[in-house]
N, C-alpha and C positions, 0 to 999 in steps of 0.2 A: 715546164721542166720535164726532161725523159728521165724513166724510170732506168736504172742500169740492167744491163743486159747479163745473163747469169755469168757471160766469162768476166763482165767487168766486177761482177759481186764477188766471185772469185777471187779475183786479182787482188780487191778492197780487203777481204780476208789475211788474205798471205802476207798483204804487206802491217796490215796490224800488227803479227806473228812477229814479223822483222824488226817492226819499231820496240817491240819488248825486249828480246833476245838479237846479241849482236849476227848471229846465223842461225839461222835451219838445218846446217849438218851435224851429224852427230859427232859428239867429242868422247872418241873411245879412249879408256885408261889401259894400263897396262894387262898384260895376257898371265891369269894366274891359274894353276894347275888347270889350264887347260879351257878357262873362262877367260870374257873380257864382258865390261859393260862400259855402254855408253849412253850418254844424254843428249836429250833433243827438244824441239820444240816445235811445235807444230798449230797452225792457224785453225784449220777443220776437222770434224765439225763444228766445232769450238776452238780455242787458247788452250794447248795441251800441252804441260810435258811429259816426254816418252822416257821412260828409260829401258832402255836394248839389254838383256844378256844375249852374250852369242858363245857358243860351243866353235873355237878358235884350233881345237886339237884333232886332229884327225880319226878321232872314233869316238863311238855314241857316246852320249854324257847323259847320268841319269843326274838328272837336279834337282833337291826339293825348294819348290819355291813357296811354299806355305804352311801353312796350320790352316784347318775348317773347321770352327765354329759355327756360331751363329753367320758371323763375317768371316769371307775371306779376308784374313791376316798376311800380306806376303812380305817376305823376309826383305823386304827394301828400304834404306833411310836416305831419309833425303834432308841436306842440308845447304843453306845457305852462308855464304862465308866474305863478311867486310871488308871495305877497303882495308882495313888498317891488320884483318888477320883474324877477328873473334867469329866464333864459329857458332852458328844459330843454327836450332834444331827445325824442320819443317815437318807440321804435320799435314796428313788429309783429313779432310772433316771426318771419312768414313775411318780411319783411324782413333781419332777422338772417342766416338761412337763405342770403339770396340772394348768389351770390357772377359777379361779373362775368365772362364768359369770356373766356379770352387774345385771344380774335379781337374784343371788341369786343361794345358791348348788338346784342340780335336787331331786326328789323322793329318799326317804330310799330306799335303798333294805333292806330287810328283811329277816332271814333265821331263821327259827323253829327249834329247836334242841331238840332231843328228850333225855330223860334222861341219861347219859353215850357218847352219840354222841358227834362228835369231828370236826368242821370245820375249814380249814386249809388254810389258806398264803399264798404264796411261793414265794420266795424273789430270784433272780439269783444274786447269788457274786459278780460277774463282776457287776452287777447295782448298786451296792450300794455305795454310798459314803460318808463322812463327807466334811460339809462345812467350811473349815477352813482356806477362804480365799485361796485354791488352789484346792480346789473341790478332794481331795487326796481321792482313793479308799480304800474302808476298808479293804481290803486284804494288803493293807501295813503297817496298824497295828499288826500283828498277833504278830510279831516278840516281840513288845514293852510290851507285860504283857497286854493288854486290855481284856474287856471280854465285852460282848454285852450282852442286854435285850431286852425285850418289852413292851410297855403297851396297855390294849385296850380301851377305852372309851365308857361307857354306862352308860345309866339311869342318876343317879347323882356321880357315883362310875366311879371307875378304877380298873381292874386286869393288874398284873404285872408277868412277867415270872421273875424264878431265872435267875442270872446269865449266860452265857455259855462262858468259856472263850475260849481264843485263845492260842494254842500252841505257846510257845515261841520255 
């Protein structure tokens, strides 16, 4: 038997990616004060999803995308949402993890984004979970008809990605 060749190992990858997620392209939500975010999903180096903000407005956008603790905390929720409509919170493991200090969240980080610029998430599959009372990985939903988003939080607004669903 041959061993595959790295463009076919390649290829074996992406297409994993596809059979989870019905595309690879990002499914951007609406443009709010001047943001939009989108969700994705991606084979390499792992099963990742991405979630995109982008600076949609024609001049720099300063945006806090976190609190610094011990963990970086960033201002992103990600949820999965059922066929029938009920809305499931998804954590990261390194979310789990993060626990608030007595004194209060550390300093914003801050990232400037310049008009059209795009900074990016990255969520490993395997880390993610819903809490539903059995901490059940979101790759065991694929099957069920779910389809996952995100929101981000700023200023006094929220941008939200479309949907992305999961291959049934």
């Amino acid at each position: 038997m041959e061993c595959p060749t790295p463009v076919q190992s390649g290829a074996l990858l992406i297409a994993a990616a596809a059979s989870v997620f019905c595309a690879d392209a990002i499914r951007w939500g609406a443009v709010v004060d001047g943001l939009q975010l989108g969700i994705a999903a991606t084979s390499t180096p792992e099963p990742t999803l991405r979630i995109l903000l982008k600076n949609a407005s024609a001049k720099v956008q300063r945006v806090p995308i976190s609190h610094e603790d011990y963990d970086t905390f960033y201002n992103v929720q990600i949820s999965a949402r059922a066929p029938r409509g009920d809305e499931l919170a998804v954590f990261d493991l390194a979310t789990l993890r993060y626990q608030v200090p007595s004194i209060g969240p550390g300093p914003e980080k801050i990232v400037w984004l310049e008009p059209g610029e795009v900074h990016e998430f990255t969520y490993p599959l395997n880390q993610l979970f819903i809490m539903n009372g059995t901490n059940t990985p979101l790759t065991k939903f694929r099957k069920q008809g779910y389809t996952v988003h995100a929101a981000f939080q700023f200023r006094e607004t929220a941008v939200v990605s479309l949907d992305l669903p999961f291959r049934k």
